[in-house]
N, C-alpha and C positions, 0 to 999 in steps of 0.2 A: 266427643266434641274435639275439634280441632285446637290444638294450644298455640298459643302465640308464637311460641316459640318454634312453629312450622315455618313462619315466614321466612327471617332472615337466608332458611338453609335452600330457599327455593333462590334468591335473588345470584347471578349471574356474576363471576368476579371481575366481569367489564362493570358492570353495575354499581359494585361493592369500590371499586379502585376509583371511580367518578364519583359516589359520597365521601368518601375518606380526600380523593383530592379538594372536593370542595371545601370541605370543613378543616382541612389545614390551612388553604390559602387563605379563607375567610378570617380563621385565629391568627394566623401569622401577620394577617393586614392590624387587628384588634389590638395586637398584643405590642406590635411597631407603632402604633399610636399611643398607646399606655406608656409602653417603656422610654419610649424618644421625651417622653414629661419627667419621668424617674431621670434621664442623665442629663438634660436642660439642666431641672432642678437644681445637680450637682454642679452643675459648669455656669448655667448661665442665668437661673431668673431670681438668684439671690443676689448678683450684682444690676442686674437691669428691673427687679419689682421691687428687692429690698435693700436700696443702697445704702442706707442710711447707718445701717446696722456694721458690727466687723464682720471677718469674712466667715468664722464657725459658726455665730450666730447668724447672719444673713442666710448660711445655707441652713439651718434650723428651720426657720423661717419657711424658708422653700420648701424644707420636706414636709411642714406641716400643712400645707396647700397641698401636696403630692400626696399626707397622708389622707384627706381628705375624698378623693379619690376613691380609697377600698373602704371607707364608712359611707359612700353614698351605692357603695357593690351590693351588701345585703340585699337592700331595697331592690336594687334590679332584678334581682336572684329572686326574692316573693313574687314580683308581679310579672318577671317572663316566666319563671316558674310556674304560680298560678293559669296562665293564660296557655303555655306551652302544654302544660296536663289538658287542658279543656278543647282546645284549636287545633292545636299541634304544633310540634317542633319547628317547621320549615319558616310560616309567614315570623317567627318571632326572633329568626338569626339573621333573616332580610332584614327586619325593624332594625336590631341590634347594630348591625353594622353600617345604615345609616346615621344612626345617633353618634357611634364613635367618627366616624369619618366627617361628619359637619363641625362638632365639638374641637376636633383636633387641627380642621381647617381655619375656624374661628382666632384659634391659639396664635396661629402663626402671622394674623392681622392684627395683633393687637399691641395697642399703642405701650408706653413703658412710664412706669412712674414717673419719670424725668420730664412727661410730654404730658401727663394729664392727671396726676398724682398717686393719689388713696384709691380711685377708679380702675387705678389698670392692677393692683393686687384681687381689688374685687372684682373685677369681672375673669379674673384668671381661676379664683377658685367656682367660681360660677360656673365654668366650663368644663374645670377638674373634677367638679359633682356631677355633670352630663355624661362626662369621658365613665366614671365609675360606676352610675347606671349602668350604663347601654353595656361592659364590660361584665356585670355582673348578671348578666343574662346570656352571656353568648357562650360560655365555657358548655354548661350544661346541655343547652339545644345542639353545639356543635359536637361533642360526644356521643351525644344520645344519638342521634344520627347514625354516629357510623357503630355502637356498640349494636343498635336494635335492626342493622343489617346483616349484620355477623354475625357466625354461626359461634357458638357455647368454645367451642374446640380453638378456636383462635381471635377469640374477642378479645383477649389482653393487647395482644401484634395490630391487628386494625385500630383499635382505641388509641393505643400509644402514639399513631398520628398525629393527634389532633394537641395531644400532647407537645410534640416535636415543635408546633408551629409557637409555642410557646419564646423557646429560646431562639427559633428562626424569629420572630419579629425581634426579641430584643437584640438578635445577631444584625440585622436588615437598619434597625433604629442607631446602634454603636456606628455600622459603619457609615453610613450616611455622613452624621455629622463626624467621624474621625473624614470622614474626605472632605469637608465642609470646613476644617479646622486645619490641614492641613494644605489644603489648598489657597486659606487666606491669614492675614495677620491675626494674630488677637485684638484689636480694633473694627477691623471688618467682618470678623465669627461677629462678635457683641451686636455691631451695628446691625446688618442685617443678615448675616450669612445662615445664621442660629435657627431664621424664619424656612428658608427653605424645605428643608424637611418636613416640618409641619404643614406648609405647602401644597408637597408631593403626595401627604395624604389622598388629596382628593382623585387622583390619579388609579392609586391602588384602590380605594373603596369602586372607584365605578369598575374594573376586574373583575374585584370579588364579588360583587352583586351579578354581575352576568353570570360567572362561574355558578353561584347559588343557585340562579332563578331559573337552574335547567333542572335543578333535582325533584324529583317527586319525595311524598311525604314519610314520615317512617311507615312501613308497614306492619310493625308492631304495634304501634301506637293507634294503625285505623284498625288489625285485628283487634284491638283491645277495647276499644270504641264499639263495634258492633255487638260486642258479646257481654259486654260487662256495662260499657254508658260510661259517665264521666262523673269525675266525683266532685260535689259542689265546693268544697272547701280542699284541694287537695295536702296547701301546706297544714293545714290543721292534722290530716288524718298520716301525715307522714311523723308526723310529732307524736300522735295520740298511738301510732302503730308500731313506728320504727324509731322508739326513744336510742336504741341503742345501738343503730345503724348509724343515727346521728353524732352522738358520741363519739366513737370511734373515727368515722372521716372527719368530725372536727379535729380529733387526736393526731390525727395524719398531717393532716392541712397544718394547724400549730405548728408540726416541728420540720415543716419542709418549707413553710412559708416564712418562719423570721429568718433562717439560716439562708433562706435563697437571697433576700431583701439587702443583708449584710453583705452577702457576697456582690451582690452585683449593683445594690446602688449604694448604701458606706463606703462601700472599699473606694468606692471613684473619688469621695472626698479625702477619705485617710491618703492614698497614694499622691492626691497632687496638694494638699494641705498639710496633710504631719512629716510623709515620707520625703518630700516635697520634689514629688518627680512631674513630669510634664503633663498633660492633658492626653496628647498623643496616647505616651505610655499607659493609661489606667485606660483606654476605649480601644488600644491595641491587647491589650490585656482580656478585656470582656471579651473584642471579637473572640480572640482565640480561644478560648473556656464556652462561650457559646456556640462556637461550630465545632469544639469536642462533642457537646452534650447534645445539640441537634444529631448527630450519627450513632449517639449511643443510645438514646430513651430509645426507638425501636430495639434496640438487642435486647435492654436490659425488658422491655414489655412483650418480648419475645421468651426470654425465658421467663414471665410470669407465667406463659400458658404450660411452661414445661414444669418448671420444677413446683409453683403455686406462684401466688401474690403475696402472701406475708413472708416469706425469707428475702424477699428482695428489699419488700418495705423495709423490715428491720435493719437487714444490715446496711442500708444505705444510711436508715435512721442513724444508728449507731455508730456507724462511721462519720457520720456529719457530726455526731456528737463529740467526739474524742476531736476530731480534724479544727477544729477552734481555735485550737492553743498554739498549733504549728501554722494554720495560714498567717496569723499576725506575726511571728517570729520571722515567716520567710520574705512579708510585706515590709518590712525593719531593715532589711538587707540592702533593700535599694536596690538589688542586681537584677537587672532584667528577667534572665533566665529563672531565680528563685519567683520573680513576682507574676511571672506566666504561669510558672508552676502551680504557685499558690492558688489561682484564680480557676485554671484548667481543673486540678485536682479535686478544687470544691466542686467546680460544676459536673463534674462527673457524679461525685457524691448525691449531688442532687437530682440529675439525671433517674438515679436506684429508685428515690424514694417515690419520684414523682412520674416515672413511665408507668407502672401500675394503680397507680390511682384513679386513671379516667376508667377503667373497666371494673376493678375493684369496687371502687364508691359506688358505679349505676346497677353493680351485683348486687349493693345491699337496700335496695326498694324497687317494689311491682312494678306496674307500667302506667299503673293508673295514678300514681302519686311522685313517680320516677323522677319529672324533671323539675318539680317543688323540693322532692328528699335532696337530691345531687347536689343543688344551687343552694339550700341552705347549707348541709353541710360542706362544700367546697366555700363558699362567700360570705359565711358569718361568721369564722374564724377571721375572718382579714381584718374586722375593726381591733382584734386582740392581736394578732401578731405581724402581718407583711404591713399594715397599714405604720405602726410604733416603731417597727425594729430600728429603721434609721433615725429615728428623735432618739429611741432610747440610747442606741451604741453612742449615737455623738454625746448624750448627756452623761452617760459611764466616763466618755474620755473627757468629756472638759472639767466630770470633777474629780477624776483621778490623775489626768495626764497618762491612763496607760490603759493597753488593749484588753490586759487580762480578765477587767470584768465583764468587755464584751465577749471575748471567750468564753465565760462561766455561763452567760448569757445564751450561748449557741451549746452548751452542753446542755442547759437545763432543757432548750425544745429538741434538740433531736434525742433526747429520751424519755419524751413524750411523747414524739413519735414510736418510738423503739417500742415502748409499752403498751401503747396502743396497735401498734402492728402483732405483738406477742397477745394479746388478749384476743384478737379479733378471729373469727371461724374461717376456715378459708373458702371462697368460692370459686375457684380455679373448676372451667368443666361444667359448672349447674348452669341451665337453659333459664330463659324468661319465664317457658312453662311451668319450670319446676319452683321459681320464686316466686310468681303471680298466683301457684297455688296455694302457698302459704300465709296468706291472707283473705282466701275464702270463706 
């Protein structure tokens, strides 16, 4: 009998370069809608939805509307999940990416506390719960994609694409609004400049929808359909199968996801509220730390396929673990060049942990439970860690007055991660064939 794992090595690398482009422009649009909420947040909808409040607490506030967002990801993550195992990958990252594209468009029309009160907080998290849905469905279809085209021998290199588009949208979201901000006074950002962005959304969603609606379906996924059928419960049987699959990419997710959160939405408030440097400065910062790390997750998901996936894991882990203590000392400094540093250095860090991840994690489940296993464990980590990190870091400093126990804070997940990387078996090399067999 023919193994699944025939497909991917037959598809053509015209082919294979036309999934992978899709599936990053599609995350890069996904992810510039997600993140452009994350730095609003920080700059602008804690003075324009929560005026009321001061300025640490107002952005509290925000993030907790922002945190909002990755508790409504699970859920997306079960039900495109589910529906992704049964239909398939493709119609479910078309869905996805209209959900985030009208949700993010909505954002940018909506009225502000000062015009219509208690109404425009609420219909903002109404929207942030859409945004987190439709977000929490598209990681997993959009990997799956280009992993179950790929051949065994370079699945980490193609995966880590879709990856990339991660930090590309929050690189696409910082700059936007740094030229949205520095183009106008702080008066007119507030008044309307802030909306733009969220705007332009709609722009890039109709793109990426064209881009998508050229690809055919995985062909793992229809081999895997005609020989095996589909499973009726698949999050059930990834749970009842792969307890331990699960575990470990939540272990992953944990320590790359509050450490990424701190670095790139905290630091925007720490930088222009404690350090009290300009606006400019902290989204001049991101850029530059997010177009390191856009150039690097391919290297570093490039040598997954060389050297494995768990030494990268780890020492990125581990390096994120330790690097805690020194990015807030270099953030203190106030000197430009240290706060680049600081910013650039983490996201490299994070770059290690998280290039390997999208081929890793879909290494460890079949094909027939594959995009239920992926999406819960990449997405039910986030109500525990990316979702908290910025409530939690800000509530360390306002009752400490100091970074160090978000530091401790950032040691304890990236040696979660670190552990969980060192416990984990390596799959660098094994085919679909040879994982789909291990559940027969």
């Amino acid at each position: 009998m023919t193994t699944a794992s025939a497909a991917p090595a037959s598809a053509s690398k015209g082919v294979l370069r036309k999934v992978v482009l899709a599936s990053m422009i599609g995350t890069t649009i996904e992810w510039y809608d997600f993140f452009l909420y994350g730095t609003a947040a920080a700059l602008v909808f804690n003075k324009l939805f929560f005026p009321q409040a001061d300025p640490l607490t107002g952005t509290m506030l925000a993030f907790t509307t922002y945190a909002l967002g990755f508790i409504a990801r699970p859920l997306g993550g079960l039900v495109f999940g589910h529906l992704g195992d049964r239909i398939g990958r493709k119609q479910l990252l078309m869905a996805s990416l209209i959900m985030m594209g009208a949700s993010t468009f909505l954002i940018g029309l909506l009225p502000t506390f000062g015009q219509i009160g208690l109404a425009a907080p609420a219909a903002l998290v109404l929207l942030r719960l859409v945004q987190g849905f439709a977000v929490g469905g598209e990681w997993g279809g959009a990997v799956l994609m280009v992993c179950e085209y790929g051949d065994s021998k370079s699945r980490g290199f193609w995966a880590g694409w879709p990856q990339a588009g991660v930090p590309a949208g929050n690189l696409l979201a910082a700059a936007v609004l740094a030229v949205m901000s520095a183009l106008q006074s702080d008066h007119d950002f507030l008044a309307w400049g802030w909306r733009v962005p969220f705007l332009l959304s709609a722009v890039l969603i109709l793109i990426g929808y064209w881009v998508r609606s050229t690809l055919a379906e995985s062909p793992v996924f229809e081999r895997s359909v005609r020989e095996h059928g589909v499973e009726a419960a698949p999050v059930l049987e990834a749970i009842r199968r792969r307890p331990g699959g699960l575990a470990i990419g939540a272990g992953l997710r944990i320590g790359e996801n509050i450490t990424y959160y701190i670095i790139t939405a905290f630091s925007i408030t720490y930088i222009t509220e404690v350090v009290r440097l300009s606006r400019g400065m902290a989204l001049n910062a991101l850029l530059a730390g997010a177009g390191v790390e856009v150039v690097l997750i391919p290297v570093f998901a490039w040598l997954s396929d060389k050297v494995g996936r768990r030494p990268i894991l780890f020492l990125g882990s581990a390096g994120m673990a330790i690097f805690g203590f020194a990015f807030f000392r270099m953030l203190d400094t106030g000197a430009t060049p240290m706060v680049l540093a600081a910013v650039i250095v983490g996201l490299v860090l994070h770059g290690a942990m998280y290039a390997p991840q999208a081929a890793f994690i879909a290494e460890l489940f079949p094909t027939r439970f594959r995009y239920s296993g992926v999406s819960l464990a990449y997405q039910a980590t986030s109500i525990f860690a990316g979702s908290l990190a910025p409530i939690i870091a800000l509530a360390l400093f306002k009752a400490t007055k100091s970074p160090t126990p978000i530091a401790v804070y950032m040691l304890i997940a990236g040696s979660i991660g670190a552990f969980s990387a060192f416990k984990a078996r390596e799959t660098k090399g094994m085919s679909f064939g040879q994982i789909d067999a291990e559940t027969q």
